[in-house]
N, C-alpha and C positions, 0 to 999 in steps of 0.2 A: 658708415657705422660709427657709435660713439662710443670712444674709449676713456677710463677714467681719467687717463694723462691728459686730454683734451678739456676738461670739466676747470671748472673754476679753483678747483682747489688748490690752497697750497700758491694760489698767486693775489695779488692786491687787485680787489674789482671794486667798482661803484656800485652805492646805495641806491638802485632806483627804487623811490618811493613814490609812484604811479603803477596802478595796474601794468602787468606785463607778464602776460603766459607765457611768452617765447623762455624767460628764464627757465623754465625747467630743462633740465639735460638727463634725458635716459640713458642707461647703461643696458645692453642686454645680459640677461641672465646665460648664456650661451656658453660661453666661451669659458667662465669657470666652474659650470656645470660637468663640461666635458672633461675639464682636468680631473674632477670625483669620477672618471667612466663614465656617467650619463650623459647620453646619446641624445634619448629620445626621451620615452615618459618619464618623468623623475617615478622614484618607489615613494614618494610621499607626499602629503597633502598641505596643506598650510596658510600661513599669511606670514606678513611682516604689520606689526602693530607699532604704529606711531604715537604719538603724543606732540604737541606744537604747542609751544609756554609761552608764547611770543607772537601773538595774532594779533592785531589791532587794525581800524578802519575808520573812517568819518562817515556819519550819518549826513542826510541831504539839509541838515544844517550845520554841520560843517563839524560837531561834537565827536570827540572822538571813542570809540567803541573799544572795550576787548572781549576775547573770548579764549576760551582751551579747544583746541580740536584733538578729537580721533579722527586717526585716516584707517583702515583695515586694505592692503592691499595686498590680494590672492598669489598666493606664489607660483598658480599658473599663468602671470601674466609673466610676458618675453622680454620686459625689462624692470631692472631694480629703477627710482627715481634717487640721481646723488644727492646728499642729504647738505651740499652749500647751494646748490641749486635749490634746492626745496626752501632753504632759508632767506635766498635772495629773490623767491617768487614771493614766501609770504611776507616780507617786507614792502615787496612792492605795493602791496594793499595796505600801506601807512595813510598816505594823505590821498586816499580815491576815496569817492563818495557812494555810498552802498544803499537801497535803502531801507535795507530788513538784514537780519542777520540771515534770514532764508535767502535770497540772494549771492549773499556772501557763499553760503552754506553751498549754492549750487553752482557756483562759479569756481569754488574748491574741485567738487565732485566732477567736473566737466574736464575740467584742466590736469588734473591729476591723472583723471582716467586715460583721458588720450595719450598722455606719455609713458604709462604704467603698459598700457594695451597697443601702444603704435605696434604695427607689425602682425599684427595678429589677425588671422582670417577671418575669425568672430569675436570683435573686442566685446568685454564687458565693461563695468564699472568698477568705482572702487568704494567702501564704504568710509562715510564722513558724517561725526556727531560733531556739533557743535555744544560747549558746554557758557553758557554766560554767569556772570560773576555771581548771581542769587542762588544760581548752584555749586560755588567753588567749595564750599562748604561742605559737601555731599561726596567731594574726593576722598576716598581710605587712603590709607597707605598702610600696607600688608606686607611680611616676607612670603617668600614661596617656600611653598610647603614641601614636607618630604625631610628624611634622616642628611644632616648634613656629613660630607665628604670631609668638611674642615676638619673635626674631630681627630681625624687621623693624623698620627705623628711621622711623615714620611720625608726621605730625604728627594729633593728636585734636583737634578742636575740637566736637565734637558728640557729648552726654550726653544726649539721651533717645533712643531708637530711631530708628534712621536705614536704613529697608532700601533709598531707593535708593543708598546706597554698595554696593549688593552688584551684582555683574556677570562675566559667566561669557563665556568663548570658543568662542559657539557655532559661527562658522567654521572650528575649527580640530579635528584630532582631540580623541576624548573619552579622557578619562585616569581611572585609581583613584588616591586620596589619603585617608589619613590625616592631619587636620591639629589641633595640639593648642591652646590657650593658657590661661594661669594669670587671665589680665586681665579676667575677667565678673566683673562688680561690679554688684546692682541692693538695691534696698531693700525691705523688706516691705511689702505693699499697705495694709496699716492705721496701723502705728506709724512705716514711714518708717528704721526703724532699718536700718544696712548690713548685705546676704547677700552674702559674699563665695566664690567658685565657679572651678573649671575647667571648660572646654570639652573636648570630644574630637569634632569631625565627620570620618566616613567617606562618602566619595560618589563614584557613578561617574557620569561625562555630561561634559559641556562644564566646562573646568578653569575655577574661579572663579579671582579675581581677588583673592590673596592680602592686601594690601594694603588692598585695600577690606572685606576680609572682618574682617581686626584691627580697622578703623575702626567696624566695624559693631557687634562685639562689643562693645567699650569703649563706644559708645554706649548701651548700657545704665545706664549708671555711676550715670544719676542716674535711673532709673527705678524708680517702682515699683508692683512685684507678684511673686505668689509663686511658689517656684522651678518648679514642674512649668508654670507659664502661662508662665514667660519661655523653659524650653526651648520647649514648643510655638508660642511666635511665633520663635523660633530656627527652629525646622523650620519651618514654614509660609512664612517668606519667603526661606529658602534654596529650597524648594524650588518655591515660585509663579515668582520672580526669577531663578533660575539656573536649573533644572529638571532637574535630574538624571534619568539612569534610576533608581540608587539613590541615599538618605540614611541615615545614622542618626544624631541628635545625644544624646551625651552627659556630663551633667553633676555634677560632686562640689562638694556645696557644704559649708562647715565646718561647722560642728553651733552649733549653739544651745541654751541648755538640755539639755542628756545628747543631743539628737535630730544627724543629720545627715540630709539627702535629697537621695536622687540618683537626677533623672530620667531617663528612656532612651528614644529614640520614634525607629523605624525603620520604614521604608516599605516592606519588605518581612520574610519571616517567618526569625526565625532566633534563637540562644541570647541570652539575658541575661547581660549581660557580670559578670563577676565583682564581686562587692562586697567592693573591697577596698581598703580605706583608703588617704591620701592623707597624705603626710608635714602638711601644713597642714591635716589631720583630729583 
């Protein structure tokens, strides 16, 4: 089984610039899952939405190509893909010769999905746009919506996860909110290095406790793990702690290496929110 400590990160590896699947290195989802109590069916639905700033290829005359990819991959799949693995596969496709950007596109989709899906009794796939340069133009760049948290003038003294700051009014009517902030900050689980991210939580049930919820977040700050495990104890203790009827936590984190990831896990069924870039993207 592959553990993050095993993965590239955090050591000095070679550029290979040749095609080369094997780069990828799965991590299962498993193992910090269970640390959240989930056992078995996660309570929630989702993806992790990628973005890749850094794709390039030679056509079969040898010109060299770029493109933007979306990857969309389902968070029922049994493993995360690490994100320098992911940057030392799509390097790899520097100087291989491709001969359509659809090829590219399905040599993405094939390789991706086997290592997102290894293990799984019914693999599926994963979804992959390819965006070329006569559409770069056509990229927004939007905040996420929603009352932001920032607003609030509260004192932080607590930098690793703190979910009893979180607290909800269950006495009192239940309310819908959108609520946004810029201030998740947590480190990568191997090298320790800063992921800096936005939050977006939507939920209906008993109104949380705005205040303590900022407190919560920023609690992160000096934590560390990777961005799809830190939305899922996002979810997982908004919604053990506060108990919503509905949640859905979402998060944009900057890019690192050409990559950005932004996870999305909602408690009941419904559209994947737009991927669409963050002025701090």
């Amino acid at each position: 089984m592959n553990i993050p400590e095993h993965s590239q990160l955090g050591k000095t590896s070679a550029y290979v610039d040749q095609y080369d699947a094997s780069l990828l290195f799965p991590i299962p989802r498993a193992g910090k899952r269970l640390e959240l109590g989930i056992a078995g069916m996660p309570p929630f639905l989702g993806a992790d939405l990628w973005t890749a700033f850094e794709l390039s290829w030679l056509n079969l005359r040898g010109k060299p190509q770029v493109a933007l990819a979306h990857f969309t991959v389902p968070c029922e799949t049994p493993n995360i893909v690490e994100s320098k693995s992911f940057k030392l596969y799509l390097n790899s496709f520097n100087n291989t010769r491709f001969a359509d950007a659809a090829e590219v596109q399905a040599r993405l989709r094939a390789d991706i999905s086997e290592a997102a899906w290894r293990g799984a009794p019914q693999p599926s796939i994963v979804g992959v746009k390819l965006l070329l340069p006569e559409l770069f133009d056509r990229e927004p760049v939007h905040e996420l919506d929603g009352l932001s948290l920032d607003r609030l003038d509260v004192e932080c003294t607590r930098y690793t996860p703190a979910p009893d700051l979180l607290s909800a009014a269950f006495d009192e009517q239940p309310v819908s909110e959108v609520l946004t902030s810029n201030l998740l900050k947590s480190n990568c689980l191997v090298t320790g290095q800063p992921d800096w991210g936005s939050v977006r939580i939507s939920y209906s049930g008993p109104q949380i406790e705005q205040a303590g919820l900022l407190q919560y977040l920023v609690s992160f700050r000096n934590h560390n793990e990777f961005h799809e495990q830190c939305v899922e104890r996002i979810f997982m203790d908004l919604w053990t702690r506060c108990k919503p009827a509905k949640l859905s936590v979402y998060a944009r984190y900057t890019r690192r290496g050409g990559l950005d990831i932004n996870p999305f896990r909602t408690s009941h069924p419904q559209g994947l929110p737009g991927n669409i870039r963050m002025a701090r993207q």
